[in-house]
N, C-alpha and C positions, 0 to 999 in steps of 0.2 A: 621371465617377467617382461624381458625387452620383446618377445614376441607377442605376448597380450597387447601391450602397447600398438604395435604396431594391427594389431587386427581388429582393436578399438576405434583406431584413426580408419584403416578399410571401411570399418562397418556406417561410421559418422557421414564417409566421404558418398559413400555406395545411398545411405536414408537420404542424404540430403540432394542428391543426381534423384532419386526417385522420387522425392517432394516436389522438386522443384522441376519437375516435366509436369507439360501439360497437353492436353491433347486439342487441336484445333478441329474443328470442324470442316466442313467443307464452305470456301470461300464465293457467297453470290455477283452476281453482275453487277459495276456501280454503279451505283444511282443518278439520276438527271441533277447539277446543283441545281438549284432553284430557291422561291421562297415558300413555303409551305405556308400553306393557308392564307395567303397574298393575293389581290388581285385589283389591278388597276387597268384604267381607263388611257386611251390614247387624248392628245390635249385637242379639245375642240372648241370654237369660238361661239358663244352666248349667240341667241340672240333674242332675246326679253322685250315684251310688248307693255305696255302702259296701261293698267287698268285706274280710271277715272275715280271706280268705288273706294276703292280703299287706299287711292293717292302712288302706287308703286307700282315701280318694273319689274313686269315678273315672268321666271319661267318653268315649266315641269321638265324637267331631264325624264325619261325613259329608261331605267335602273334593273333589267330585270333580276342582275346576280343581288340584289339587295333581298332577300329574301323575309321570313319572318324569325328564321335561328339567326341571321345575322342583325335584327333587330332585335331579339331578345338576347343575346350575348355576344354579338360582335363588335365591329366599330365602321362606321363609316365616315373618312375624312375630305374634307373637299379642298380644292385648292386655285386660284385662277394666276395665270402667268401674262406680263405685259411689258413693254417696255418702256421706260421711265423719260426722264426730258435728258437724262446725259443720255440716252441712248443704251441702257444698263437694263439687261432680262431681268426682271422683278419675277419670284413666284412668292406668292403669300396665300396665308390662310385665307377660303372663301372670306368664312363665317366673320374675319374682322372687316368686310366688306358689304356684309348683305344678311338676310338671316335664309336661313337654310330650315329646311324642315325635310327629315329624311321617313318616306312612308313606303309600303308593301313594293318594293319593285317600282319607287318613284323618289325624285329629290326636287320637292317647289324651294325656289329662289324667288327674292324678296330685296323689295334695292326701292330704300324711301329716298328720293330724291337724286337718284344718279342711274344713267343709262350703263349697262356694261355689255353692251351689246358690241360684238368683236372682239372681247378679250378673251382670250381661251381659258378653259376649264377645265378640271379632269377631279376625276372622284379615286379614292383608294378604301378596299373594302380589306379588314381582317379579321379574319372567323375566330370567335370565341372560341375557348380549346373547352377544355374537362369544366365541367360546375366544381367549386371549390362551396362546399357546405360550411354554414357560418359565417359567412362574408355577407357584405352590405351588395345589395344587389349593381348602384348604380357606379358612384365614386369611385369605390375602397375595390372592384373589383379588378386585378391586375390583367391584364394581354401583354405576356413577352416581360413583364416585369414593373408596367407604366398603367397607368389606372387611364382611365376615357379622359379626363381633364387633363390630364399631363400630355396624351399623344396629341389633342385638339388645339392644346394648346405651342406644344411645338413647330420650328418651325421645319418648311419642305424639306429642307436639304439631310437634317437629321433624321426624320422619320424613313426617306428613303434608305441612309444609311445605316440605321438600328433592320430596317427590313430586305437589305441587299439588291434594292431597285435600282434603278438608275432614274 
């Protein structure tokens, strides 16, 4: 009986070495880090003319990665960078400076009452992933976890860091 014993424990020891392999695959090349589905603009300085008609400085940006999938499920965020009176790099949301209007391959800016002509600018575009079916198209629709009002409304330094930019 002490030999059963002992060929019970073999047999436990030998299932469980067999269970517990597994077979790898073969291992591919790594991959570039990056941010997938990310892409931004180098910072470039405004320069907005004055239309008489409708009272504002305005200007169209040239957008071509702004596509029509990026306006039906992505996001486009805008941001302009300046330096303050201590002397302090300021980057903030455009849009709590001006109004923005994001179209085909184009971004009109809007500025009632204030020239921003030489502050720099830059836009950051990320691509909607899968359609999630039953969701509210515009709000309620998550990127990365943060619905369109939530990334808009954050500010530069976090969005870069939620999206591994600099």
């Amino acid at each position: 009986m002490h030999t059963s014993k002992k060929i019970f424990i073999a047999l436990v020891f030998i299932m469980s070495a067999l269970f517990s392999c597994t077979k790898k695959g073969d291992t591919g090349a790594a991959g570039a880090t990056g941010t997938a589905n990310v892409m931004y603009t180098s910072w470039s300085p405004l320069s907005m003319t004055y239309n008489s008609t409708d009272s504002a400085y305005e200007q169209t940006i040239t957008a071509d990665s702004i596509t029509q999938a990026v306006l039906d499920s992505g996001l486009v965020l805008s941001y302009i960078k300046y330096t303050n009176s201590s002397s302090q790099v300021q980057v903030e949301n455009a849009g709590n400076y001006m109004e923005e209007v994001y179209g085909l391959q184009s971004i009109n800016l809007y500025s009632y009452g204030y020239d921003y002509t030489g502050v720099s600018f830059r836009y950051v575009i990320i691509h909607g992933g899968s359609n999630i079916t039953g969701r509210l198209a515009d709000t309620s629709t998550l990127i990365r976890g943060y619905t369109k009002k939530e990334w808009q409304a954050m500010p530069y330094d976090k969005v870069m860091a939620l999206l591994g930019s600099q």
